[in-house]
C-alpha positions as CSV (number, residue, x, y, z in Angstrom):
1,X,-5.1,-7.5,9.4
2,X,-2.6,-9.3,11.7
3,X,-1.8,-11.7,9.0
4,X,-1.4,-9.2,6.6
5,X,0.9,-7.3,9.7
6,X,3.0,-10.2,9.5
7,X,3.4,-10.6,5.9
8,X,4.5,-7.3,5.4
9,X,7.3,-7.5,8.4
10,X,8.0,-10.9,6.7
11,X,9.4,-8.9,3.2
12,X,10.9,-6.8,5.6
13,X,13.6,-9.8,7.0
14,X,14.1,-11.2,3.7
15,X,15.1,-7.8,2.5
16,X,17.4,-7.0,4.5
17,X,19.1,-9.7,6.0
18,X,21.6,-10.0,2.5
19,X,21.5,-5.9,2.9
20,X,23.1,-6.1,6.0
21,X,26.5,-6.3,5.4
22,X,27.1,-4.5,2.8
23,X,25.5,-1.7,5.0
24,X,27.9,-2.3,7.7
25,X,30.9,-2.1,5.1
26,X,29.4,0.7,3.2
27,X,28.9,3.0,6.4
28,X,31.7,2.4,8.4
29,X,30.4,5.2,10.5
30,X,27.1,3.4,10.9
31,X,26.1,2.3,15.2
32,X,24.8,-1.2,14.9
33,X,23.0,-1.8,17.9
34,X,21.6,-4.9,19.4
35,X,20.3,-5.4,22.7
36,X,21.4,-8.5,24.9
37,X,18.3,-10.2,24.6
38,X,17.9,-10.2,21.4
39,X,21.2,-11.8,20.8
40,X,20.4,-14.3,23.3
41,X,17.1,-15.2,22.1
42,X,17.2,-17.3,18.8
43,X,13.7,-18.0,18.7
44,X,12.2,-14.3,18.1
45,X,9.3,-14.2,16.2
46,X,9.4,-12.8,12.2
47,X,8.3,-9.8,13.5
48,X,10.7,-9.0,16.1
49,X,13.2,-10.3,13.6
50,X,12.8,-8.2,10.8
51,X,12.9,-5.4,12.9
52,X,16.2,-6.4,14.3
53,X,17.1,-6.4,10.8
54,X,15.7,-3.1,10.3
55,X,18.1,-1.1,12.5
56,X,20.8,-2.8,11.6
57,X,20.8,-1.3,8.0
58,X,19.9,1.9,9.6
59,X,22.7,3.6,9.4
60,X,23.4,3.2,5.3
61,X,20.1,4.2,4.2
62,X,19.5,7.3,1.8
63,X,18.6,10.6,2.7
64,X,16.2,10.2,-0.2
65,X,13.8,8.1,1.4
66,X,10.3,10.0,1.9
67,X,9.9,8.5,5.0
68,X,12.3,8.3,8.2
69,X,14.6,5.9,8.2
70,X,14.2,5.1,11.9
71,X,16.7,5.1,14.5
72,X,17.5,3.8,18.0
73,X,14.6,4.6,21.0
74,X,15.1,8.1,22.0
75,X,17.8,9.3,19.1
76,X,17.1,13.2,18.1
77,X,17.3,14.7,15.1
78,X,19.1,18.5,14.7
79,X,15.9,19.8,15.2
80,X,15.8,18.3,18.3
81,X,13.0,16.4,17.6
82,X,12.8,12.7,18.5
83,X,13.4,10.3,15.3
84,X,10.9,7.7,15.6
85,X,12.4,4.2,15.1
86,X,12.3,2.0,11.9
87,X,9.2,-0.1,13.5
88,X,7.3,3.2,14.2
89,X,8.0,4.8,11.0
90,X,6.6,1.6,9.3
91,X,3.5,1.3,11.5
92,X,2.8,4.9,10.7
93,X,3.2,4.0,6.6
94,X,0.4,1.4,7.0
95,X,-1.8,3.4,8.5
96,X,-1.2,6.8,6.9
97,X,-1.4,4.5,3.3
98,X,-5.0,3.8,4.7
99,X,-6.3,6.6,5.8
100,X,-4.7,8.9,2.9
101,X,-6.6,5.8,0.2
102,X,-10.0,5.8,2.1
103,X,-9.7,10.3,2.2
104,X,-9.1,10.3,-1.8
105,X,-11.2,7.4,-3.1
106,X,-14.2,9.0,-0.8
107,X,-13.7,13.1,-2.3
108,X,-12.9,11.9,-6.1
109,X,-15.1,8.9,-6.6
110,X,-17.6,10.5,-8.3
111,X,-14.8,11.8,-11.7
112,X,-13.7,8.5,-11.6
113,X,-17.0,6.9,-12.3
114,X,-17.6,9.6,-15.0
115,X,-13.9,8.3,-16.3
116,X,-14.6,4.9,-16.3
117,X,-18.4,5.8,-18.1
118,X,-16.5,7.4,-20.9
119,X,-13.7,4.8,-21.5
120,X,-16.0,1.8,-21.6
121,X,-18.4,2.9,-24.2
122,X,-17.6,3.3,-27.6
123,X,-19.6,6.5,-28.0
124,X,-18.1,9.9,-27.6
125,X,-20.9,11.7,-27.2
126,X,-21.5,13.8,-23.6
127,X,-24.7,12.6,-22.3
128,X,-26.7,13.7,-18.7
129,X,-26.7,9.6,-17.8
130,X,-22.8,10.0,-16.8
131,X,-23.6,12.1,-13.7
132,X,-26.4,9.8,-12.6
133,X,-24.9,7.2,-9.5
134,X,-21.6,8.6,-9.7
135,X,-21.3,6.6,-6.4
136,X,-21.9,2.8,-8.1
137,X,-18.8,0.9,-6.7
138,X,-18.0,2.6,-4.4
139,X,-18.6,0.0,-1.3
140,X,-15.6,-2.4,-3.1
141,X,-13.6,0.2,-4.0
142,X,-13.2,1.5,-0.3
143,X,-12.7,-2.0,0.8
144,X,-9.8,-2.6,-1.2
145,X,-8.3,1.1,-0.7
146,X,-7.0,1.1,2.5
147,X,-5.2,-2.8,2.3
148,X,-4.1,-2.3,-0.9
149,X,-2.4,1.6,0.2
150,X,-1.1,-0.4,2.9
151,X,0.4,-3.0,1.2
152,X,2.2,-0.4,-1.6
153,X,3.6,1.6,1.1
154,X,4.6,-1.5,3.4
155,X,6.8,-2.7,0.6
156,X,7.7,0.7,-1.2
157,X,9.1,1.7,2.2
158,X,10.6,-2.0,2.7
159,X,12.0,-1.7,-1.3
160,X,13.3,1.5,-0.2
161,X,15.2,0.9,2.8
162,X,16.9,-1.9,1.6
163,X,18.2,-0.2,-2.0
164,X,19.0,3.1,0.2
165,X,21.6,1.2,2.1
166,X,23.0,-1.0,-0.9
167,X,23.4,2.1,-3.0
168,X,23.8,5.1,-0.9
169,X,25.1,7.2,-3.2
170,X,22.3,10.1,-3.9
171,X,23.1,9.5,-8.1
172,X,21.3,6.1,-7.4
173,X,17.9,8.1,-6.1
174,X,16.1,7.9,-8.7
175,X,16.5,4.5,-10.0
176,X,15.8,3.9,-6.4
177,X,12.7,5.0,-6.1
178,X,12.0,4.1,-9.5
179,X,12.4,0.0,-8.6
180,X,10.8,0.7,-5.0
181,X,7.3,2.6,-6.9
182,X,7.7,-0.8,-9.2
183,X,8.0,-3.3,-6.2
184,X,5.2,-1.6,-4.2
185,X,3.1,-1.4,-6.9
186,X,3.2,-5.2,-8.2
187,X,2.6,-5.8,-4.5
188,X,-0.4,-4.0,-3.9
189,X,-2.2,-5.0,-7.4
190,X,-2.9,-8.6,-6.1
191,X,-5.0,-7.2,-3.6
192,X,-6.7,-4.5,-5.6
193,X,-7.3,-6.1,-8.7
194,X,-10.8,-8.3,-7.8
195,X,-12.2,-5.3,-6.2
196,X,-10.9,-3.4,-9.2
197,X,-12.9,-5.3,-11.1
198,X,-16.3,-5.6,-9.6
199,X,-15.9,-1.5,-8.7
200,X,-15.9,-0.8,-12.5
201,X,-18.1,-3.4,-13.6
202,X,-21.2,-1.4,-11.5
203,X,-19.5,2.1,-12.3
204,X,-19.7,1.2,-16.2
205,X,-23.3,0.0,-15.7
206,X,-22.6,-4.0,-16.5
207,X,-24.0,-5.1,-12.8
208,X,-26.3,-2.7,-10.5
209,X,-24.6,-4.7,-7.1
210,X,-21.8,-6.2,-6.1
211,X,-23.4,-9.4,-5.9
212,X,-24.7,-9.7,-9.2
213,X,-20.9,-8.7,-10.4
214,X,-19.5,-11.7,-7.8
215,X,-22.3,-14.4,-9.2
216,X,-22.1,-13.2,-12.9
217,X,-18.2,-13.6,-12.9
218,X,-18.3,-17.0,-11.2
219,X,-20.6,-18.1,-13.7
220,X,-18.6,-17.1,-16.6
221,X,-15.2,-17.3,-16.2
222,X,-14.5,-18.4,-12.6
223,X,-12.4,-17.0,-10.3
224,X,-9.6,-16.0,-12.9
225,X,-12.3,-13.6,-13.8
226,X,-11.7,-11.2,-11.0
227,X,-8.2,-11.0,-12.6
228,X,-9.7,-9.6,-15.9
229,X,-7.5,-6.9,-17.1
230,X,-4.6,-7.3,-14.2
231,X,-1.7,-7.2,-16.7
232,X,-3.1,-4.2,-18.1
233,X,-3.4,-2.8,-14.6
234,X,-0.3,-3.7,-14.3
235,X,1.5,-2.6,-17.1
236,X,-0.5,1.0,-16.5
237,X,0.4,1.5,-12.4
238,X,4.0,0.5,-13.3
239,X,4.9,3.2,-15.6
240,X,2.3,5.6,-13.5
241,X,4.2,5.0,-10.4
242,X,7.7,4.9,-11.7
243,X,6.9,8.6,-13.3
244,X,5.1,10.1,-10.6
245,X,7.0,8.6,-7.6
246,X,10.3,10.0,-8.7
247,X,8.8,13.1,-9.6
248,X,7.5,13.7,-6.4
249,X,10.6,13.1,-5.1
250,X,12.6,15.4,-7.3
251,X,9.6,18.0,-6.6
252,X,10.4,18.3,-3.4
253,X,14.0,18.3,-2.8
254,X,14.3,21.3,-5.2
255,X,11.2,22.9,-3.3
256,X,13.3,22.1,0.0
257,X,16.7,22.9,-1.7
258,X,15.3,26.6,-2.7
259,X,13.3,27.1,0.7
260,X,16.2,26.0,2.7
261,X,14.1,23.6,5.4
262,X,11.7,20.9,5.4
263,X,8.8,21.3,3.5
264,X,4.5,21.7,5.0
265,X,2.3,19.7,4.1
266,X,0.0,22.5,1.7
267,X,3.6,22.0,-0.2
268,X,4.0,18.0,-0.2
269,X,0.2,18.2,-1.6
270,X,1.5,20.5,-4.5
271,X,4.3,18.4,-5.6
272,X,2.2,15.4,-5.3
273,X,-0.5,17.2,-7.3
274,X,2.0,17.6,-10.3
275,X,3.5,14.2,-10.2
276,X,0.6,13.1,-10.5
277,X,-0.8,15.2,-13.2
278,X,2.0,14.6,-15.5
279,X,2.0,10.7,-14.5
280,X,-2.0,10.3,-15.4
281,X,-1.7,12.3,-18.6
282,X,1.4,10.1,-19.8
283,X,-0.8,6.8,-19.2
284,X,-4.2,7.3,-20.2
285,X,-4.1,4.8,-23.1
286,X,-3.1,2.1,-20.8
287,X,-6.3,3.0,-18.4
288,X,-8.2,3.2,-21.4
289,X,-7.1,-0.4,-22.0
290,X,-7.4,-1.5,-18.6
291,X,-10.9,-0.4,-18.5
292,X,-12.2,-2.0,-21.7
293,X,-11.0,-5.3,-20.6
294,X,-12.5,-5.1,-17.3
295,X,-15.9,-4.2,-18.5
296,X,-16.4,-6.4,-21.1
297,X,-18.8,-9.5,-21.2
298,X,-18.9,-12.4,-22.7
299,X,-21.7,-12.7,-25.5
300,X,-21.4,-8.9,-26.1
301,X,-20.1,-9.1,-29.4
302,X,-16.8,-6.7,-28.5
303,X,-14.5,-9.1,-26.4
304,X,-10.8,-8.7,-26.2
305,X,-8.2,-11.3,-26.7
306,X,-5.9,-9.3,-24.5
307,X,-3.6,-6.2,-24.0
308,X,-2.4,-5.8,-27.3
309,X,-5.6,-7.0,-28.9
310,X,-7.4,-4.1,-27.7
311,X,-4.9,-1.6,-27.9
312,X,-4.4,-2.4,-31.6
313,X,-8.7,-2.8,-32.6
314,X,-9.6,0.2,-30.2
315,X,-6.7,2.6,-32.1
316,X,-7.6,1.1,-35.4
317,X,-11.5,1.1,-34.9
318,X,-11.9,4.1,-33.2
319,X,-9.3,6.2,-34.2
320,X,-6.0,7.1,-31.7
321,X,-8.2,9.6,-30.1
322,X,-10.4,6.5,-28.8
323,X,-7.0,6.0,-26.6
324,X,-7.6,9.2,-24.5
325,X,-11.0,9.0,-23.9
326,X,-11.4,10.4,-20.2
327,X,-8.2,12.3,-20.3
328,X,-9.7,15.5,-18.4
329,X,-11.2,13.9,-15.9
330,X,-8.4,11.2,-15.2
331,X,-5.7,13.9,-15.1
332,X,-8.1,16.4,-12.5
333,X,-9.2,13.2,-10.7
334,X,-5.4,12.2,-10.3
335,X,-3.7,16.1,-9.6
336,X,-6.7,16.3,-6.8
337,X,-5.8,12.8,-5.6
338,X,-2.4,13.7,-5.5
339,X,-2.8,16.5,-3.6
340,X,-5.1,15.2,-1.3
341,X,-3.2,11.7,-1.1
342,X,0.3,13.2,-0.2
343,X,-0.9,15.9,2.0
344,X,-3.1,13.2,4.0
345,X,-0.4,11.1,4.0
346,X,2.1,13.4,5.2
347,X,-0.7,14.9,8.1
348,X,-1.4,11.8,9.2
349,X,1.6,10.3,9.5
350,X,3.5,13.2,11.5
351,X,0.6,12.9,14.3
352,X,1.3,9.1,14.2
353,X,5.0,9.7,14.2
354,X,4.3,12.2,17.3
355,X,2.2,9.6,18.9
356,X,4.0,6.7,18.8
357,X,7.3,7.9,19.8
358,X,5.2,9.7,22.7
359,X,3.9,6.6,23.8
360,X,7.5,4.7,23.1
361,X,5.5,2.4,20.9
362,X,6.8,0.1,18.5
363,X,5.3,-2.4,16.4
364,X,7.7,-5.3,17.1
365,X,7.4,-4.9,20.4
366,X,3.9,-4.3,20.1
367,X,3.4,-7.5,18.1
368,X,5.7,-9.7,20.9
369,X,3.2,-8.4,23.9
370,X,0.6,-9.8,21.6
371,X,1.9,-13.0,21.4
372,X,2.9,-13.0,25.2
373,X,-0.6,-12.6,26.4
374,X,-2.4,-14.9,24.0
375,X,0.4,-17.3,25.3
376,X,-0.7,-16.5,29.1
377,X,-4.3,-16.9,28.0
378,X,-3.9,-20.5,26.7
379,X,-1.4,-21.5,29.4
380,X,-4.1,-20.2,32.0
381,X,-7.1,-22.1,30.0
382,X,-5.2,-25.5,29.9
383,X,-4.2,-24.7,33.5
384,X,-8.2,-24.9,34.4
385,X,-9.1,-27.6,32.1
386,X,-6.5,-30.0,34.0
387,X,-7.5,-28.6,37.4
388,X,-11.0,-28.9,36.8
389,X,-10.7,-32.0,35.3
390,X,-8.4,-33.4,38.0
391,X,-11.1,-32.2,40.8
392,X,-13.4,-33.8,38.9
393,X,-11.6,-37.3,39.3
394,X,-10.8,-36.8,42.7
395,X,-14.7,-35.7,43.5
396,X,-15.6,-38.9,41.5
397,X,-17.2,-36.8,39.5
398,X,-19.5,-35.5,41.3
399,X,-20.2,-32.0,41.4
400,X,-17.3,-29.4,39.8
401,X,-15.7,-29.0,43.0
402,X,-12.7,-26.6,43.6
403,X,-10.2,-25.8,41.1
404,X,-6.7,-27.2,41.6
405,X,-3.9,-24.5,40.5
């Protein structure tokens, strides 16, 4: 998880350090601040960095942005609320990603195993075996939720920021949240993918555990097996997220813009609900896809060249209808989500907001007393090796004897 902390902070620098400037000239209004250690201190870690970054691009960022855009310790809104800063407001998107992944995949998993049932057979016909272990998968599919809802939000927010102060002009909203949905999602596929995988491979009956599904694709394909089907994952989430994203978005600023305040969270989870409705409805064909090349084995006698391959045989074999197999359930599974997802998200992350700026918590200066008292650790430990070691000498070695400091 630290790694993956850093990672994320990482993409963060990179953005915005050519963002910077044109911020600055952009928003001539805009307070840069810096404090005098961090000018004087080259050698911050990427962390710390990235944060620095961060506020400095504060000022030229979009209203638009779903998230706050952070601010200096202590600034308040005209609510009079504290605005947490840009490190707290992206600590809080990790963790309410997570938590808001781990609340929907748990409440829903059971229409998207009947989904994936449907779209991997070739038979239409309802039958009393697709309600029977509508919780197959579900152990990889909740390991992979909450990293993988981290990592879209980490760099959707990162994506976000960065485009909100190069193109300030609220015109540009939409095509920036369009190209930050597209970003976060490409992000968060390369973790979700191989779990994707093996989670539909024992929803669609192929393996009955997860290590069967591990040993079996090792055996046949190797480890570019567990990216079966990724670029029509891919090609699915992208358009999915650059309609529903946006929608949500638009959702709520004409909610807001009619109710004349900020919105509660029953109302986020509404918004969310239709984005992503619409959104699932639009690209079922593509999940049909997806699936199809996911759960196919070797030897069955119906493999798949690839995306096109199986978007041409399944439309031409089965008829066009064969393309929205699991329509019902995919939309209800993905309007529930939606409203479960946003509302979740937008719960949990004003209690974390709350906390954080309560406790004057941030996560660059959380990750710096990290490093500081793993340094102290290891300084202390090779301060006792060489005193013991030099007693040791001096006792002739002989006994441990007393530490020198």
């Amino acid at each position: 998880m630290r790694r993956r902390l850093q990672l994320l902070l990482a993409c963060y620098c990179l953005l915005a350090l050519p963002v910077s400037s044109t911020a600055s000239a952009s928003s001539p209004g805009s307070v840069i601040q810096f404090t005098d250690s961090a000018r004087a201190d080259k050698k911050k870690d990427v962390s710390k960095t990235a944060l620095t970054q961060l506020r400095r691009i504060q000022g030229g960022a979009s209203s638009a942005s779903p998230v706050p855009t952070g601010s200096s310790p202590g600034q308040r809104g005209p609510d009079g609320k504290v605005i947490p800063t840009a490190g707290q407001a992206f600590l809080t998107g990790l963790l309410s990603g997570a938590v808001a992944g781990i609340t929907v995949d748990l409440t829903l998993f059971p229409l998207d195993t009947i989904k994936t049932r449907l779209q991997a057979s070739a038979n239409t016909k309802f039958s009393l075996d697709l309600l029977r272990g509508v919780y197959d998968g579900v152990g990889p599919g909740l390991v992979a939720s909450a990293p993988a809802c981290a990592a879209f939000f980490g760099a959707y927010d990162s994506f976000k920021r960065g485009l909100s102060a190069r193109f300030p002009d609220p015109k540009c909203a939409p095509l920036v949240n369009m190209v930050a949905a597209a970003g976060g999602d490409l992000t968060q596929s390369v973790v979700r993918v191989p779990f994707e995988v093996v989670k539909q491979r024992m929803q669609a009956g192929v393996e009955r555990t997860w290590r069967d599904a591990v040993r079996n694709i090792m055996a046949s394909t190797g480890p570019r097996g567990f990216f079966a089907g990724w670029s029509a994952l891919a090609l699915r989430d992208l358009p999915f997220d650059i309609i529903e994203f946006p929608l949500y978005e638009a959702l709520k600023d004409v909610w807001a813009e009619r109710k004349g305040g900020k919105l509660e969270t029953w109302e986020s989870s509404v918004c969310g609900s239709l984005a992503g409705g619409i959104a699932a409805g639009l690209t079922t064909p593509l999940d049909v896809v997806k699936t199809r090349l996911m759960t196919q084995r070797r030897g069955s006698g119906q493999v798949y060249a690839g995306l096109l391959d199986c978007l041409v045989r399944v439309a031409r074999e089965e008829g066009i209808g064969a393309l929205y197999k699991g329509l019902v359930p995919r939309v209800v599974n993905i309007a529930l989500g939606g409203a479960i997802f946003f509302g979740a998200y937008e719960a949990f992350k004003s209690v974390a907001d709350r906390a954080l700026v309560q406790r004057d918590l941030d996560v660059g200066d959380w990750w710096t007393g990290v490093k500081a008292r793993a340094h102290e650790m290891r300084k202390r430990q090779f301060s006792q090796g060489v005193g013991g070691a030099l007693t040791r000498q001096k006792g002739g070695g002989g006994g441990r004897g007393k530490k020198v400091m």
